[in-house]
C-alpha atoms as one frame of an Amber mdcrd trajectory, in Angstrom:
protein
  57.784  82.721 109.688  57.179  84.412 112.959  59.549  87.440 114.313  61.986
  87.643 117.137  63.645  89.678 119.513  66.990  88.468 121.769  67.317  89.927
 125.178  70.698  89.470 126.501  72.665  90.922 129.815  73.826  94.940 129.728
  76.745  92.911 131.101  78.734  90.654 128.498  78.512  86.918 129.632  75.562
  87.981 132.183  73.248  84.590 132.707  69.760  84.499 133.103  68.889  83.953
 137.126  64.802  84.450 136.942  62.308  85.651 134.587  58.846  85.822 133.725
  58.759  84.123 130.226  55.288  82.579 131.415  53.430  85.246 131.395  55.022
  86.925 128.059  53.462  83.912 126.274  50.303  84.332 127.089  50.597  88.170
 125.724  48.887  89.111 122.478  50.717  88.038 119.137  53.411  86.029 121.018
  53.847  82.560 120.043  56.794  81.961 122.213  59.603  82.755 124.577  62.616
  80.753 126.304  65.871  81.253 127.804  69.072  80.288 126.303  71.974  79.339
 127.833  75.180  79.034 125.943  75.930  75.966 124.689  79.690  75.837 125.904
  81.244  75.949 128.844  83.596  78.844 128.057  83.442  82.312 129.326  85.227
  84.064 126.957  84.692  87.494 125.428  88.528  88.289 124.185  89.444  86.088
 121.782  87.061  86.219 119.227  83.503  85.806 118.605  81.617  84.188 121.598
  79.116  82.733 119.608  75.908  82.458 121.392  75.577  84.601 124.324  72.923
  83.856 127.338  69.178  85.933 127.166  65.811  85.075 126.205  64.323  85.385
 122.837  60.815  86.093 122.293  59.014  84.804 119.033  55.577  86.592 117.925
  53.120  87.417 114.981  55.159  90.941 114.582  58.334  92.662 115.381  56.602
  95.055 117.260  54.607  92.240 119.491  58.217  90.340 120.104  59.651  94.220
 121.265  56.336  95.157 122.764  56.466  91.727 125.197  60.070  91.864 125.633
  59.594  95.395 127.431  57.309  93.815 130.140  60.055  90.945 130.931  61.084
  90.714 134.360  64.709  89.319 134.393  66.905  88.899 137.468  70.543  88.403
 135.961  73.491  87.032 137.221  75.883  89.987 135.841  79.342  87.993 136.490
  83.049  89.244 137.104  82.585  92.136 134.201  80.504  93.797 136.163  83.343
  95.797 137.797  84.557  97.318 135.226  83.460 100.668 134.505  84.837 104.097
 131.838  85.625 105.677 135.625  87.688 102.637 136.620  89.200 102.220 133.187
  90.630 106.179 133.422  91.680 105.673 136.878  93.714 102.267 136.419  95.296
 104.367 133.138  96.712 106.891 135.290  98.001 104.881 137.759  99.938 102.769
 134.728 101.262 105.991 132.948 103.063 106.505 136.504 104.741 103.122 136.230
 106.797 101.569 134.047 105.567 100.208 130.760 105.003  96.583 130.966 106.672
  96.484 127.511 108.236  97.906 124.524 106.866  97.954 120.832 109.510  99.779
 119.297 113.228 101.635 120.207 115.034 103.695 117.887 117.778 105.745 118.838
 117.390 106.623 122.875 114.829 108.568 123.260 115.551 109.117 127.465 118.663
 110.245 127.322 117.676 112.878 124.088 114.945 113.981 126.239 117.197 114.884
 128.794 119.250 117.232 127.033 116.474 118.794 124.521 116.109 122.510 124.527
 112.318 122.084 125.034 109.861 119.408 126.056 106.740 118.504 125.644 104.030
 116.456 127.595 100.597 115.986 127.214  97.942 113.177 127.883  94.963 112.119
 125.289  92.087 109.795 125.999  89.555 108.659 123.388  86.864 106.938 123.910
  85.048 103.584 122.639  82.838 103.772 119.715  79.440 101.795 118.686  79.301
 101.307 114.583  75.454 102.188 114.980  74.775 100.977 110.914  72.226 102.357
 109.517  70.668  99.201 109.519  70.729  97.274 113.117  71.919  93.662 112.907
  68.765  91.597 111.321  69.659  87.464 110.472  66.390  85.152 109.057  66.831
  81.348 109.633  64.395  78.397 108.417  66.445  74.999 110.664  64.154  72.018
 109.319  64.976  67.703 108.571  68.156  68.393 110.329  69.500  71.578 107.850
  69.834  75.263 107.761  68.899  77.890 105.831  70.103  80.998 106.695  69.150
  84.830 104.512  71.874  87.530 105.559  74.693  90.305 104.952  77.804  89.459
 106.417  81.508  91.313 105.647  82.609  87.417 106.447  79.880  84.755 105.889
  82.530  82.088 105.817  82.921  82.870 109.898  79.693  82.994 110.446  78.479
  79.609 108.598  81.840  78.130 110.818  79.736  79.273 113.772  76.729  78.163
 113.064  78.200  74.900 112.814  79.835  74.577 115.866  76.955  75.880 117.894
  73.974  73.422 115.963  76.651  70.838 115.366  75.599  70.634 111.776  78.458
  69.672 109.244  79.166  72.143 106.452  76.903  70.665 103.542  74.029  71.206
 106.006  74.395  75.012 106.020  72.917  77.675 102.637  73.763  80.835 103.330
  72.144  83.250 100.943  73.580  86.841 100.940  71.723  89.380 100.406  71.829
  93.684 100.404  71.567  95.311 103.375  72.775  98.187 105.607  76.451  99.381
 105.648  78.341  97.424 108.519  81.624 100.110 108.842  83.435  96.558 110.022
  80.542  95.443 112.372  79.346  92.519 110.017  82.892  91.232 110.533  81.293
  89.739 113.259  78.184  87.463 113.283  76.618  86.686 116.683  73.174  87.792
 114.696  73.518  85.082 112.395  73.971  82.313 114.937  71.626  83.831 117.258
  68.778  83.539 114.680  69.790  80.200 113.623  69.877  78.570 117.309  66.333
  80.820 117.839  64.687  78.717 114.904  66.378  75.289 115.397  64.641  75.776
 119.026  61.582  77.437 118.477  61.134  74.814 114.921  60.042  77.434 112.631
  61.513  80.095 110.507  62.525  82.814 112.257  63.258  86.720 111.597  65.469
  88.119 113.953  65.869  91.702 114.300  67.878  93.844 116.849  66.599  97.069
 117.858  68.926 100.264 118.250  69.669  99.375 121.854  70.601  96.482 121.198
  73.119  97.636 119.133  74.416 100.076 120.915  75.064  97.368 123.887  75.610
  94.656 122.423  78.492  96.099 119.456  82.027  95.111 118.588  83.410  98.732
 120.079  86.372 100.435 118.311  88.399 100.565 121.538  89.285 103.237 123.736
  92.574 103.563 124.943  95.250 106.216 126.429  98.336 108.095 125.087 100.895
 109.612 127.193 103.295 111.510 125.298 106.713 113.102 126.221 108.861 115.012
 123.337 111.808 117.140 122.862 112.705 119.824 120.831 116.188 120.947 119.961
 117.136 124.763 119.452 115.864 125.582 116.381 112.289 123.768 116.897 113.433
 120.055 115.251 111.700 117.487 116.824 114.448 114.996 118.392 112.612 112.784
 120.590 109.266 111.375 120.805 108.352 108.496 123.500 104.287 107.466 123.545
 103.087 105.139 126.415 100.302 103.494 124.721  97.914 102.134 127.468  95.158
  99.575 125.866  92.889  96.913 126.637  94.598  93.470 126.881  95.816  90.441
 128.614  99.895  90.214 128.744 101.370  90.248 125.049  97.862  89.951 123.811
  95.877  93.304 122.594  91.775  92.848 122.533  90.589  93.586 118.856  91.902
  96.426 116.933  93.444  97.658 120.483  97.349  97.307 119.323  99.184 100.300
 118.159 101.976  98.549 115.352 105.642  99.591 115.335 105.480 101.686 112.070
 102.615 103.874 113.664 103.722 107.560 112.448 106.248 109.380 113.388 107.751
 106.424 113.872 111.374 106.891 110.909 110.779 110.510 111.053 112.055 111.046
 115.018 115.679 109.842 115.401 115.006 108.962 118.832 111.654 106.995 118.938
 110.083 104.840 121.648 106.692 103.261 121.849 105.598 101.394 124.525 102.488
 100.095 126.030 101.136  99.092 128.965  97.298  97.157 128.672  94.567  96.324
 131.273  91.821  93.524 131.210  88.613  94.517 129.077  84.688  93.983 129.638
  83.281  94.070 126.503  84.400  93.230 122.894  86.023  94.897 120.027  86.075
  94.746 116.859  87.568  96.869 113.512  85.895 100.025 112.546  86.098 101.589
 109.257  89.900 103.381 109.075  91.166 100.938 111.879  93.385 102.779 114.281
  93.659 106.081 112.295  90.277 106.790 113.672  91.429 107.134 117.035  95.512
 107.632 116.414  95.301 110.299 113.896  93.630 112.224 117.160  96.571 112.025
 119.327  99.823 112.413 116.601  98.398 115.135 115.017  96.702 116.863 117.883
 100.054 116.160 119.934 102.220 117.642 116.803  99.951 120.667 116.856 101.399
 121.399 120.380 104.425 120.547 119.287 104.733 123.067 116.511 102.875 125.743
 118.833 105.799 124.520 121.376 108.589 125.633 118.455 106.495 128.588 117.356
 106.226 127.600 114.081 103.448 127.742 111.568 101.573 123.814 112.037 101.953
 123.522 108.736 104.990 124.314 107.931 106.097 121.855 111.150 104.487 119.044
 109.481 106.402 119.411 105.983 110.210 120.175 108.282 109.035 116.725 109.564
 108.249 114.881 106.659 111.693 115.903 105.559 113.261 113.948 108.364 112.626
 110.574 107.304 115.126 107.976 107.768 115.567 104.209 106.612 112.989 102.254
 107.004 114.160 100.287 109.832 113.566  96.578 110.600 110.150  96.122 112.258
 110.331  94.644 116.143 107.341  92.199 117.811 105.446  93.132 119.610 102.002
  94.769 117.989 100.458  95.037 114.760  98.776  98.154 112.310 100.759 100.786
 111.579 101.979 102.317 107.760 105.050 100.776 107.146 104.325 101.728 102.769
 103.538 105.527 103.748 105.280 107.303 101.449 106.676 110.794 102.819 106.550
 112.863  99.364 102.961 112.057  99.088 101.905 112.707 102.274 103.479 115.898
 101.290 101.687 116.886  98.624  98.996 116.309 100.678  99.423 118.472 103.158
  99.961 121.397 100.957  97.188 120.858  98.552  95.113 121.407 101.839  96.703
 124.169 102.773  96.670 125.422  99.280  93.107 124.919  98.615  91.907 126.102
 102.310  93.411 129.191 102.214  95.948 128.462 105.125  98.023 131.557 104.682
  95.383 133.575 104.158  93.637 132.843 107.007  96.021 133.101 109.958  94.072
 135.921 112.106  96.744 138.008 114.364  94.610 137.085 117.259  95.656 133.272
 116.638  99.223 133.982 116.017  99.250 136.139 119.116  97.726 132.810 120.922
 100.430 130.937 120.251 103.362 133.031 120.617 101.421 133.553 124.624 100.946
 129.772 124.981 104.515 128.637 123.749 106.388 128.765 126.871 103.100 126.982
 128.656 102.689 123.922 126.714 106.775 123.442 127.249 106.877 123.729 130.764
 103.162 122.415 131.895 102.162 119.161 132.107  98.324 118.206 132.089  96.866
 116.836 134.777  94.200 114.455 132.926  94.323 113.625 129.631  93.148 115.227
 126.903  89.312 113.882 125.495  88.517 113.241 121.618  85.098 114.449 123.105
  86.340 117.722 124.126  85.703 120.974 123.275  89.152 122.553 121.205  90.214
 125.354 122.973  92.639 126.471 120.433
């Protein structure tokens, strides 16, 4: 068995142009090194797994041989279309789509435009968060032994069916020609959903004719990951006299192409508040993505539980009511459960309001909420009340930013 390292474009679908593989094989402990090219002729990162991506694997006595010759390659890439895209340009092309008309609607209850209208109060604020690398404990790792035509393949996968599907398509082996042995390993947090590692190790071997340990180093995971996306939330409520929420409206910008969300990118119709606003409108508005995406563990909450509850915060600061207390007037507001529209998926359509509840005010119980509400805080937000109504930010808020509550 010898071990190997995969280098591969910072830029997903990035092909190899030039390199100097000759001379890594004549470096101590190396036994090989070649470039791959995908086998297909697609160029797809969206939908789905890509399979086998373009680079140049490096085979040697010891991992750190293969990583110690694959930091003296010398590889002139050919970086593609994705190259343009950028965090700066994704903010930028956000902006400009929260100032036009959504491209479509998720969900409409009520009418939230007109409500908003004639509230006594209103709210707006922006929120950004930002994409997120699973970074396991354990980098992706795959060991493969291709010999007489079969595959052998020792790994941890949250899906081994997909992968072993993979593998076939890109050795064209047929499914009794494939063992996959699972075995322990690492926590994947929804990463392992996804196994390029698997069928990069396998092609690596069925090339290089030996068996083959592949292991990825911490860069390579970081570049190379199934992100939890990004994405941006532009919110706009009202607020009658008495502080009840009437109206809520969220333009949910993503990462997409038309109806289609990239991986874990959609934001569902039952999203909360969604049956506890009378007048409720979610729309979205997406933009073409880079670099793939995949589930992370808590899929969507991770990133939505940010904006609601950050954006009912403001709310309740808005009303000049105790959070708290907010949360539990809200809970009380729930409606039927109305019939779910098209249009995106996720979302808690089985949350169940007295629970959530009981909840809250266990938490508040046990944290000493009451107890510690300093007079300088409650002084805060009685000064910052009539701000958040009548000022709108002018970027959105970060998840990465420091709370200046």
């Amino acid at each position: 068995m010898v071990y190997a390292v995969f280098e591969k474009c910072g830029v997903f679908g990035g092909k190899v142009v030039t390199s100097n593989v000759d001379e890594i094989k004549k470096l101590p402990g190396i036994k090989d090194a070649f470039v791959i090219e995908r086998p297909d002729v697609t160029d797809a990162v969206l939908p789905g797994e890509p399979g086998l991506e373009n680079g140049i694997a490096i085979l040697a006595d010891t991992w750190w041989h293969a990583q110690s010759g694959r930091k003296q390659l010398k590889v002139t890439w050919n970086e593609g279309q994705r190259a343009q895209y950028s965090s700066v340009a994704y903010a930028q092309k956000a902006e400009e789509l929260s100032k036009q008309a959504p491209q479509r609607s998720i969900r409409t209850d009520g009418d939230a435009e007109s409500t908003l209208k004639g509230a006594a109060k209103v709210v707006e604020a922006a929120y950004s968060y930002p994409f997120i690398s699973h970074a396991p404990l354990e980098p992706q790792n795959c060991t493969a032994h291709f010999k007489d035509g079969k595959i052998e393949i020792w790994t941890n996968s949250q899906t081994p069916a997909n992968g072993r599907r993979m593998v076939m398509q890109t050795l064209g082996l047929k499914d009794d020609e494939i063992t996959v042995h699972m075995v322990r390993g690492g926590g994947g947090f929804g990463r392992r959903l996804n196994n390029d590692y698997m069928v990069e190790a396998a092609y690596i071997s069925k090339q290089a004719g030996v068996p083959v340990k592949l292991i990825w180093s911490r860069e390579d995971d970081f570049t190379h990951d199934y992100y939890r996306p990004g994405g941006f939330q532009y919110l706009k409520a009202g607020l009658d006299a008495s502080g009840k929420v009437t109206a809520w409206r969220n333009h949910f910008i993503s990462y997409g192409e038309g109806e289609r969300f990239v991986a874990s990118g959609a934001m569902g119709p039952t999203e909360f508040p969604q049956r506890f606003v009378p007048n409720y409108a979610l729309q979205t508005s997406v933009m073409p993505l880079g670099i793939r995406t995949g589930a992370l563990r808590a899929p969507s909450s991770n990133a939505f539980a940010f904006v609601i509850q950050s954006f009912i915060d403001e709310l309740a600061h808005a009303a000049g009511k105790d959070p708290v207390e907010f949360r539990l007037a809200l809970l009380d507001s729930a409606g039927p459960s109305a019939p779910v529209e098209a249009g995106g998926r996720g979302g808690a359509p089985g949350m169940d309001p007295e629970r959530m509840k009981g909840v809250t005010k266990l938490v508040a119980e046990k944290s000493g909420w009451a107890r510690k509400r300093c007079p300088k805080a409650q002084r805060w937000a009685s000064r910052s009340t009539s701000a958040i109504a009548d000022t709108s930010p002018k970027s959105p808020k970060s998840a990465s930013a420091r709370p200046t509550k």
